[in-house]
PQR file of N, CA, C, O and H, with PARSE charges and radii, in Angstrom:
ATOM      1  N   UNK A   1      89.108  69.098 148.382 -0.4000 1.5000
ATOM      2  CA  UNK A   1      88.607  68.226 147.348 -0.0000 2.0000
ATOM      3  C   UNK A   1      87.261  68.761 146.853  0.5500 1.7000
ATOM      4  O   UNK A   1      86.359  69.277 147.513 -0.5500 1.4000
ATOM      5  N   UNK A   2      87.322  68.554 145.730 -0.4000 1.5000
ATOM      6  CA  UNK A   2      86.093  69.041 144.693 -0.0000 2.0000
ATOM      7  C   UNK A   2      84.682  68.365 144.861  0.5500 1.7000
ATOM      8  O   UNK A   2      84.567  67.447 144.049 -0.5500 1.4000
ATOM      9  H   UNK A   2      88.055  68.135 145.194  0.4000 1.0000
ATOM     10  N   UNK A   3      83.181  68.585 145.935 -0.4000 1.5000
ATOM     11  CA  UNK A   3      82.529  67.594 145.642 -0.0000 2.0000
ATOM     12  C   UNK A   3      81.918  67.229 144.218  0.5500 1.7000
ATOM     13  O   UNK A   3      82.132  67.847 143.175 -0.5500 1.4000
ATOM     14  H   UNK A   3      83.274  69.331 146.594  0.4000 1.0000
ATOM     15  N   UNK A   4      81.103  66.086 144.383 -0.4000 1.5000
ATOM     16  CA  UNK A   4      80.645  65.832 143.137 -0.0000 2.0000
ATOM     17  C   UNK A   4      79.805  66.510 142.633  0.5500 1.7000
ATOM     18  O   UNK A   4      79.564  66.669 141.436 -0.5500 1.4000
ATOM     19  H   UNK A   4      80.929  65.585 145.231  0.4000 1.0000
ATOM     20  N   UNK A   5      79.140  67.101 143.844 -0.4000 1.5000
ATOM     21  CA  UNK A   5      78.302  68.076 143.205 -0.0000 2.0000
ATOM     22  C   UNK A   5      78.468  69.669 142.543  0.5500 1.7000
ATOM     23  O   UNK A   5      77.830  70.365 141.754 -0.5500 1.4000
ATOM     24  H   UNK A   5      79.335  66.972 144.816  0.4000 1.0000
ATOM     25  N   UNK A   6      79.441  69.770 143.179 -0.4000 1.5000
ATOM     26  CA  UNK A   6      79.732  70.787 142.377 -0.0000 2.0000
ATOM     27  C   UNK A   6      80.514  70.756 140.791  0.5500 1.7000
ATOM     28  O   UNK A   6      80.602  71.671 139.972 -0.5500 1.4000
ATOM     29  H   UNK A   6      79.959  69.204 143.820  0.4000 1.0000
ATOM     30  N   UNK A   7      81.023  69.363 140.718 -0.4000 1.5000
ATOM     31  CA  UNK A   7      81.693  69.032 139.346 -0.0000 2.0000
ATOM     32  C   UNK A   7      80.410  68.540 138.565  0.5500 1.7000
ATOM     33  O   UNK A   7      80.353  68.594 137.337 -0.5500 1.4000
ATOM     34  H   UNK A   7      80.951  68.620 141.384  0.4000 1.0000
ATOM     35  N   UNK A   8      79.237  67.988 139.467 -0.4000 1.5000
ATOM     36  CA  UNK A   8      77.883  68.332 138.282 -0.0000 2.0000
ATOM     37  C   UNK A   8      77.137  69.636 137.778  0.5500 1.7000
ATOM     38  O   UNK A   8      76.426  69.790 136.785 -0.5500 1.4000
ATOM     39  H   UNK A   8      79.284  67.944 140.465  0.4000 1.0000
ATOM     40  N   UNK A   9      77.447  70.359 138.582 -0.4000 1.5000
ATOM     41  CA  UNK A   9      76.883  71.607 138.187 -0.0000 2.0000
ATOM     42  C   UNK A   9      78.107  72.394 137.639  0.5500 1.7000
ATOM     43  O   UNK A   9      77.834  73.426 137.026 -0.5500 1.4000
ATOM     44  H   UNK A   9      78.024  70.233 139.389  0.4000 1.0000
ATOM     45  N   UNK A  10      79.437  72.052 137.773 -0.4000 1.5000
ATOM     46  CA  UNK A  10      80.743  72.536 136.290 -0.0000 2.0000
ATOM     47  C   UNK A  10      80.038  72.184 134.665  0.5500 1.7000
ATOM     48  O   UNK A  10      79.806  72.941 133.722 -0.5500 1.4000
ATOM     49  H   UNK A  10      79.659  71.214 138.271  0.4000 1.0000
ATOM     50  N   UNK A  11      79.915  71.294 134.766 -0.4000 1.5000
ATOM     51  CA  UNK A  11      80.051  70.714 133.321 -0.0000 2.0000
ATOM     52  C   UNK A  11      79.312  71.307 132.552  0.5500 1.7000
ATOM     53  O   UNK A  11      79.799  71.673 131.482 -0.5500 1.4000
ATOM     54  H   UNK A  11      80.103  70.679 135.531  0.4000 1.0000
ATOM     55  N   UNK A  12      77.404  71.695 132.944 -0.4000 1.5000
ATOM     56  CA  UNK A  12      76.856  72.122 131.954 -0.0000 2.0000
ATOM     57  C   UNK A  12      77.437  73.108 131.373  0.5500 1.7000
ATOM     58  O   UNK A  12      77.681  73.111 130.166 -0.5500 1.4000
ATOM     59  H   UNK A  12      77.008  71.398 133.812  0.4000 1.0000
ATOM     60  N   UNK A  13      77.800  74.314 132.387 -0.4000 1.5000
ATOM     61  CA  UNK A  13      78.183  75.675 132.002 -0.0000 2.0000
ATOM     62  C   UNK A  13      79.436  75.579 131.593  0.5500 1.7000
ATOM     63  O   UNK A  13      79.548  76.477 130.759 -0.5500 1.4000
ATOM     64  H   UNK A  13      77.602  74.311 133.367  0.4000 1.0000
ATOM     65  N   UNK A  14      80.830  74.810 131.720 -0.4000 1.5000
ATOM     66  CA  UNK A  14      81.493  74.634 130.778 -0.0000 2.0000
ATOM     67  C   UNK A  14      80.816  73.982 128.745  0.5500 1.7000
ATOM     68  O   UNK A  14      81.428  74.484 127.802 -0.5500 1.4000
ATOM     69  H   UNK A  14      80.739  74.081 132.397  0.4000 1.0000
ATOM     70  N   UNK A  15      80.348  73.569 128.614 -0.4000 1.5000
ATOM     71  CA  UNK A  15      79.528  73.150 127.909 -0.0000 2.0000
ATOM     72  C   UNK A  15      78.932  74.273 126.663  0.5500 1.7000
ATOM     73  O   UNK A  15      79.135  74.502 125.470 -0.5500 1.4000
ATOM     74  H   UNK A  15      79.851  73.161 129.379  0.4000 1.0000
ATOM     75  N   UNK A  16      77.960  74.854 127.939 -0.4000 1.5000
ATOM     76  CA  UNK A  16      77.335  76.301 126.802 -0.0000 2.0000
ATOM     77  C   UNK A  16      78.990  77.040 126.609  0.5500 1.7000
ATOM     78  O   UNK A  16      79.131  77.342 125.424 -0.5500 1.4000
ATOM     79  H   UNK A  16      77.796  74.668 128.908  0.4000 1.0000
ATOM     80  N   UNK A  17      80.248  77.400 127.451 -0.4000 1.5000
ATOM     81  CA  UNK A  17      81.222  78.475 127.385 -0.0000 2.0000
ATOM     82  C   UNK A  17      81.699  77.710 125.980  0.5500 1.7000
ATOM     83  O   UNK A  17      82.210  78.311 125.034 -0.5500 1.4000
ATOM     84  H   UNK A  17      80.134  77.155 128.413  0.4000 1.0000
ATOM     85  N   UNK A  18      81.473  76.458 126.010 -0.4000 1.5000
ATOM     86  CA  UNK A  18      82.816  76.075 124.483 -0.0000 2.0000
ATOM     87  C   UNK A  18      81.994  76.056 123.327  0.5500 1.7000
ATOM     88  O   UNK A  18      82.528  75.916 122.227 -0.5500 1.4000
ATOM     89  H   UNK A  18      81.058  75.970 126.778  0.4000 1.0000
ATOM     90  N   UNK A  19      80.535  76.201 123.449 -0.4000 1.5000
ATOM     91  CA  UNK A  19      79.704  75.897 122.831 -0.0000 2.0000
ATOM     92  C   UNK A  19      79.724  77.759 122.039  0.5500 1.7000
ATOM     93  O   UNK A  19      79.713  77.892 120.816 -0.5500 1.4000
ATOM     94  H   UNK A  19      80.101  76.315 124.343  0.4000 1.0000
ATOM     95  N   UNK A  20      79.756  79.022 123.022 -0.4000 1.5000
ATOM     96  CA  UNK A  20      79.819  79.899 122.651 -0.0000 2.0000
ATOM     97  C   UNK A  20      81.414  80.528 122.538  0.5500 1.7000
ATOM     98  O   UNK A  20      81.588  81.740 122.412 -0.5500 1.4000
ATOM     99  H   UNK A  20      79.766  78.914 124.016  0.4000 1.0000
ATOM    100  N   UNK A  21      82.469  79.631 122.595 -0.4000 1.5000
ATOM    101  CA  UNK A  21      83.762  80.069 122.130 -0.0000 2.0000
ATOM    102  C   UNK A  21      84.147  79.814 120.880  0.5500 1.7000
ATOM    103  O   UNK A  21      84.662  80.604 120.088 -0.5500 1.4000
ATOM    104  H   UNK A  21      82.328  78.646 122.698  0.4000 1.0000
ATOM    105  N   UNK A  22      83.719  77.988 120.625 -0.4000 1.5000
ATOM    106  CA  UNK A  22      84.284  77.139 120.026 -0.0000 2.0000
ATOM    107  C   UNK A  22      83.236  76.728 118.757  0.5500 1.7000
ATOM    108  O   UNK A  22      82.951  75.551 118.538 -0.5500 1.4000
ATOM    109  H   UNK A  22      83.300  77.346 121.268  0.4000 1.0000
ATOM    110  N   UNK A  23      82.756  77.727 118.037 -0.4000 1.5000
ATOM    111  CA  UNK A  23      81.665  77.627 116.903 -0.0000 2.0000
ATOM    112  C   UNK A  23      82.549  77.958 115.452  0.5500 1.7000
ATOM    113  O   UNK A  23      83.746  77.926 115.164 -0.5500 1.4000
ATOM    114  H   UNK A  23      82.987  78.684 118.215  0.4000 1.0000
ATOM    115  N   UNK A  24      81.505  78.233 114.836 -0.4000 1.5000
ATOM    116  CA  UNK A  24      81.514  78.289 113.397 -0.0000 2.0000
ATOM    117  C   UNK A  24      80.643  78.361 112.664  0.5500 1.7000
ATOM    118  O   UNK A  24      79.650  77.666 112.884 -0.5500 1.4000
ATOM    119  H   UNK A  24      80.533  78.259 115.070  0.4000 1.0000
ATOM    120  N   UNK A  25      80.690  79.350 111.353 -0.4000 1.5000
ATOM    121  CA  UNK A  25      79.521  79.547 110.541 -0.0000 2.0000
ATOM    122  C   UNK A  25      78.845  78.693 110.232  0.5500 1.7000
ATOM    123  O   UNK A  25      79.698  77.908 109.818 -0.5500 1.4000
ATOM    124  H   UNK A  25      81.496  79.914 111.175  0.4000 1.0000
ATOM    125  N   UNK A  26      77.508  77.987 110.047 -0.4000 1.5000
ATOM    126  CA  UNK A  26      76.741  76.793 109.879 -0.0000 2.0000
ATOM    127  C   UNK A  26      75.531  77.603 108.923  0.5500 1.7000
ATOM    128  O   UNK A  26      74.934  78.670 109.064 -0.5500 1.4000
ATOM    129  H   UNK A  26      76.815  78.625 110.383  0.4000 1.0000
ATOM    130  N   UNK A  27      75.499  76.341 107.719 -0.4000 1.5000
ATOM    131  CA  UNK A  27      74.845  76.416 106.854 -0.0000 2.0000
ATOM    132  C   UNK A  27      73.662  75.532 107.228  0.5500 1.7000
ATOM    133  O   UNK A  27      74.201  74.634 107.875 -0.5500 1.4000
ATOM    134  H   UNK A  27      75.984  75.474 107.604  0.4000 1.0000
ATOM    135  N   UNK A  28      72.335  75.271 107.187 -0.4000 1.5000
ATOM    136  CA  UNK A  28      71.788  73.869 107.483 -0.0000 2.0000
ATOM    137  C   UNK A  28      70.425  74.575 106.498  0.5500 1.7000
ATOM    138  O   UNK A  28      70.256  75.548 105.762 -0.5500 1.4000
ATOM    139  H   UNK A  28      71.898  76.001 106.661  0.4000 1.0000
ATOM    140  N   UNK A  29      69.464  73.166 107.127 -0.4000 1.5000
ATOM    141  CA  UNK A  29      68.670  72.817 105.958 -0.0000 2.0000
ATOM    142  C   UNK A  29      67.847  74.231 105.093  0.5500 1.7000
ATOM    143  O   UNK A  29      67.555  75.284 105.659 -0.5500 1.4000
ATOM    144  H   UNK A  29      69.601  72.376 107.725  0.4000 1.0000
ATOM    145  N   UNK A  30      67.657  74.008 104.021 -0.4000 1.5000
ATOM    146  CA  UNK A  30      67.153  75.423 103.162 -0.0000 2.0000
ATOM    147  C   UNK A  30      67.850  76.306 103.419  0.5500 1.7000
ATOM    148  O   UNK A  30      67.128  77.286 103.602 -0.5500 1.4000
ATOM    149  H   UNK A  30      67.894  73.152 103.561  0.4000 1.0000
ATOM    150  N   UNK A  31      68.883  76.560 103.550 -0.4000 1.5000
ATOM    151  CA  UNK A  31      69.907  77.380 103.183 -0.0000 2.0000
ATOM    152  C   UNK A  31      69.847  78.578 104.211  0.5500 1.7000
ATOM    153  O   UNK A  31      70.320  79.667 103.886 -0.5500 1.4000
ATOM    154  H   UNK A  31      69.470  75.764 103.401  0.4000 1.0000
ATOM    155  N   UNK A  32      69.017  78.299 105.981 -0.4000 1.5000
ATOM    156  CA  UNK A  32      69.578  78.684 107.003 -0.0000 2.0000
ATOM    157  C   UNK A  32      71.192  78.782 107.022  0.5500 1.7000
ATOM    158  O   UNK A  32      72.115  78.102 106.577 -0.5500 1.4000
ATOM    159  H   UNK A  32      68.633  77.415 106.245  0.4000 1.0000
ATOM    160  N   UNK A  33      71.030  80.237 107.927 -0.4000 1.5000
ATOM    161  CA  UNK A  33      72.347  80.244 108.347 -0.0000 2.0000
ATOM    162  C   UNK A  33      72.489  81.033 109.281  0.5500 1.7000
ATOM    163  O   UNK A  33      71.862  82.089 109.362 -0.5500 1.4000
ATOM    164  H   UNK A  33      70.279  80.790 108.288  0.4000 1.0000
ATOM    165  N   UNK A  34      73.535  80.538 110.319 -0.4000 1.5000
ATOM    166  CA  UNK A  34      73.971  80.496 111.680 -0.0000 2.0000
ATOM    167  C   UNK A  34      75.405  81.136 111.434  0.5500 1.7000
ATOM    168  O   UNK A  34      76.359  80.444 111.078 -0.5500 1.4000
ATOM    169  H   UNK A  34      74.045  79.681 110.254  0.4000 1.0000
ATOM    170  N   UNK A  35      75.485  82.426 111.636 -0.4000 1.5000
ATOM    171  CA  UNK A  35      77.128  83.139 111.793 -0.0000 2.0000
ATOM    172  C   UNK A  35      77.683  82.947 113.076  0.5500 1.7000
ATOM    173  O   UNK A  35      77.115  83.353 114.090 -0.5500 1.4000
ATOM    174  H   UNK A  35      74.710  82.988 111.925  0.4000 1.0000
ATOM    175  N   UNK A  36      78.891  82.279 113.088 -0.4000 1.5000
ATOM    176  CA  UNK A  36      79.801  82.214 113.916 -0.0000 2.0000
ATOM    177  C   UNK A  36      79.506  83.524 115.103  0.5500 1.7000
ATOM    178  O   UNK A  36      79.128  84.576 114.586 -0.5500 1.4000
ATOM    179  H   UNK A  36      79.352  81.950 112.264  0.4000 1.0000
ATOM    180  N   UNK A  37      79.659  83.526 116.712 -0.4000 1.5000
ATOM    181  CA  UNK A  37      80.025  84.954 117.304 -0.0000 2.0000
ATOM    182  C   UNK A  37      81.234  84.975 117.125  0.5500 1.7000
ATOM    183  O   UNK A  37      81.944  83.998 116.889 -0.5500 1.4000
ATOM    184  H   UNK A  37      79.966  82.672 117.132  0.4000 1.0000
ATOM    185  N   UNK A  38      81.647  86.377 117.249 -0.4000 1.5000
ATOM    186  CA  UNK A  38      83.365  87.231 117.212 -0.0000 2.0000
ATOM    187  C   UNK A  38      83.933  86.774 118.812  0.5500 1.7000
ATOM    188  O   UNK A  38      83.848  87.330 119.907 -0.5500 1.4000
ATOM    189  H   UNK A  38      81.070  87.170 117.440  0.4000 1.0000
ATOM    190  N   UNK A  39      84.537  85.506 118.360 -0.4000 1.5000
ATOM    191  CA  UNK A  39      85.430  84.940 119.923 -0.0000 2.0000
ATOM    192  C   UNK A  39      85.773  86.096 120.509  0.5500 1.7000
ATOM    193  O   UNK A  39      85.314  86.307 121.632 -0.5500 1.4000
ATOM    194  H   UNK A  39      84.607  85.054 117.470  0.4000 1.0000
ATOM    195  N   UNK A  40      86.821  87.292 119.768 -0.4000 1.5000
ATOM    196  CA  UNK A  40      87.212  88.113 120.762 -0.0000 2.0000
ATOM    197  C   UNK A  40      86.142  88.829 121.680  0.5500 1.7000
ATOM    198  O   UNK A  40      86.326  88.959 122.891 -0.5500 1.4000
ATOM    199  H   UNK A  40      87.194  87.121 118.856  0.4000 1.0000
ATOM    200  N   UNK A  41      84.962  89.305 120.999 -0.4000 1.5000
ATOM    201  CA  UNK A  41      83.887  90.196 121.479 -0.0000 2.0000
ATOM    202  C   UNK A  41      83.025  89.143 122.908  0.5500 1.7000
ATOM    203  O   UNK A  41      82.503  89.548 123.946 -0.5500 1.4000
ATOM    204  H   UNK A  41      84.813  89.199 120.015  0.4000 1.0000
ATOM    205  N   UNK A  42      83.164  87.903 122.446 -0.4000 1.5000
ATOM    206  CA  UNK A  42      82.328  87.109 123.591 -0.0000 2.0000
ATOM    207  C   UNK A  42      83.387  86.975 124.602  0.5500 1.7000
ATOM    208  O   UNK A  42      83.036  87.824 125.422 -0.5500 1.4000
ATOM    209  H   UNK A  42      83.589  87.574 121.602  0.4000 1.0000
ATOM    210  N   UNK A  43      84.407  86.470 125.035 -0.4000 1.5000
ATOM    211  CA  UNK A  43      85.251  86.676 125.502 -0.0000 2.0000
ATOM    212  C   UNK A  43      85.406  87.599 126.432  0.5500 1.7000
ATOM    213  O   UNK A  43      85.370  87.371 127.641 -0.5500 1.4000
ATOM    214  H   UNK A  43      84.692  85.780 124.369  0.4000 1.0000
ATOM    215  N   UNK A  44      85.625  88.918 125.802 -0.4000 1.5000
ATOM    216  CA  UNK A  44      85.439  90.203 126.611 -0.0000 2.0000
ATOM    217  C   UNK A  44      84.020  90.403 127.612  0.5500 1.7000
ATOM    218  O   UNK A  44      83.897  90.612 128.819 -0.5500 1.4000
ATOM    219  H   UNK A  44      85.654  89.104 124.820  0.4000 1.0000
ATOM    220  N   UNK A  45      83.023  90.232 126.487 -0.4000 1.5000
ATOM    221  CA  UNK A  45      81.909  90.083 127.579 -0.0000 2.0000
ATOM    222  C   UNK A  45      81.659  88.917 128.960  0.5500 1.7000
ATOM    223  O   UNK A  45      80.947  89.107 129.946 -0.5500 1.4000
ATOM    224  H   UNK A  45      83.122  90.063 125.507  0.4000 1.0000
ATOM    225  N   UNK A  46      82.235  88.076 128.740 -0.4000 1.5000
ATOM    226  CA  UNK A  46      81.980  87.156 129.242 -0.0000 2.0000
ATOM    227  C   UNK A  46      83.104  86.979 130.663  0.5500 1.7000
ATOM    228  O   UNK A  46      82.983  86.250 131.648 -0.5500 1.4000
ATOM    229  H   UNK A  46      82.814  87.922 127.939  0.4000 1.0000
ATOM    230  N   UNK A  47      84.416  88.151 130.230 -0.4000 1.5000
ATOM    231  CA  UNK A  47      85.072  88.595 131.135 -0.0000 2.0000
ATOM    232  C   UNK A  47      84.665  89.707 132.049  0.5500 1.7000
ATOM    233  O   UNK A  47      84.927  89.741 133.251 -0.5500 1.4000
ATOM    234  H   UNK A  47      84.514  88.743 129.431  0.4000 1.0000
ATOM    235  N   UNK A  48      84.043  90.561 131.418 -0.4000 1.5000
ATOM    236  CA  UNK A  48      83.057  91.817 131.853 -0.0000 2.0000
ATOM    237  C   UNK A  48      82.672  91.208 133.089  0.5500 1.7000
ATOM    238  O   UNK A  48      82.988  91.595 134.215 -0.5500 1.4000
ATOM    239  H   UNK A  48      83.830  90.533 130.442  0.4000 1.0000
ATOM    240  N   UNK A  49      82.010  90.285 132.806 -0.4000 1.5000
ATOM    241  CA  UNK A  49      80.474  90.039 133.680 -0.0000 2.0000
ATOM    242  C   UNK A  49      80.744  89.098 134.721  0.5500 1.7000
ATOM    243  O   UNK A  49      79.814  88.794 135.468 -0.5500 1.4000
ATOM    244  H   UNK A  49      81.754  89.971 131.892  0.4000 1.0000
ATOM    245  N   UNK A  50      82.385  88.359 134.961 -0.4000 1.5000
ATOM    246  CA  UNK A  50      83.135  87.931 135.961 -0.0000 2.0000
ATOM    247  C   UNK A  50      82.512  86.289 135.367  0.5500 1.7000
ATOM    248  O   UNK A  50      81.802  85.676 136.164 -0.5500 1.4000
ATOM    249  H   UNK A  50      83.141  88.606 134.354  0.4000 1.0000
ATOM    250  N   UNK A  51      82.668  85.935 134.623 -0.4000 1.5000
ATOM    251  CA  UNK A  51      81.654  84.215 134.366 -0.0000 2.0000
ATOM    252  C   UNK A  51      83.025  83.739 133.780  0.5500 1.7000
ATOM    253  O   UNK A  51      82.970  82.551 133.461 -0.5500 1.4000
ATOM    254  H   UNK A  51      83.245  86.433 133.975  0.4000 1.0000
ATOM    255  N   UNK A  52      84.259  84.335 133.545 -0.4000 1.5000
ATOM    256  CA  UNK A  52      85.665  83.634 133.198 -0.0000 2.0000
ATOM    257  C   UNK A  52      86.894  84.493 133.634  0.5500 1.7000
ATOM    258  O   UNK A  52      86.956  85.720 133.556 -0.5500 1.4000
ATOM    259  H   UNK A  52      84.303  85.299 133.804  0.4000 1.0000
ATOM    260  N   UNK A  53      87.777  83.725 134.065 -0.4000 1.5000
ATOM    261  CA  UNK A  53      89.071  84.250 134.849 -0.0000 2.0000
ATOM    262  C   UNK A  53      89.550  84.786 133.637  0.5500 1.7000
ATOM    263  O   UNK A  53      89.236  84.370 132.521 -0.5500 1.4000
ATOM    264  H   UNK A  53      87.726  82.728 134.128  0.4000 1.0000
ATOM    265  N   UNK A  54      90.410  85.833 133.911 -0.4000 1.5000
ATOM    266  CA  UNK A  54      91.079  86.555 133.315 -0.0000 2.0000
ATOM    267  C   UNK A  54      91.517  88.038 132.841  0.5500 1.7000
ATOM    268  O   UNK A  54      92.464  88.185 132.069 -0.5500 1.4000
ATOM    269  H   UNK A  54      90.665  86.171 134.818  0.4000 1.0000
TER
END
């Protein structure tokens, strides 16, 4: 069984992973802008570096 503590310390870092999977180009105020990362390229890195199964 999973303690709780370790399902508190899951969540943040699930969190930033969907946060850096699950984006999109963003326009915001004065005509800032925020380009999407290349899912495939983060992905790979993020497989590289052992931080996701696969």
């Amino acid at each position: 069984m999973i303690s709780s503590v370790a399902i508190g310390l899951w969540r943040p870092k699930a969190a930033v992973l969907n946060a850096l999977i699950a984006n999109s180009d963003m326009i915001g105020r004065d005509g800032n802008r925020s380009p999407a990362l290349p899912h495939a390229k983060v992905v790979a890195a993020l497989k590289a570096r052992g931080a996701v199964a696969g």
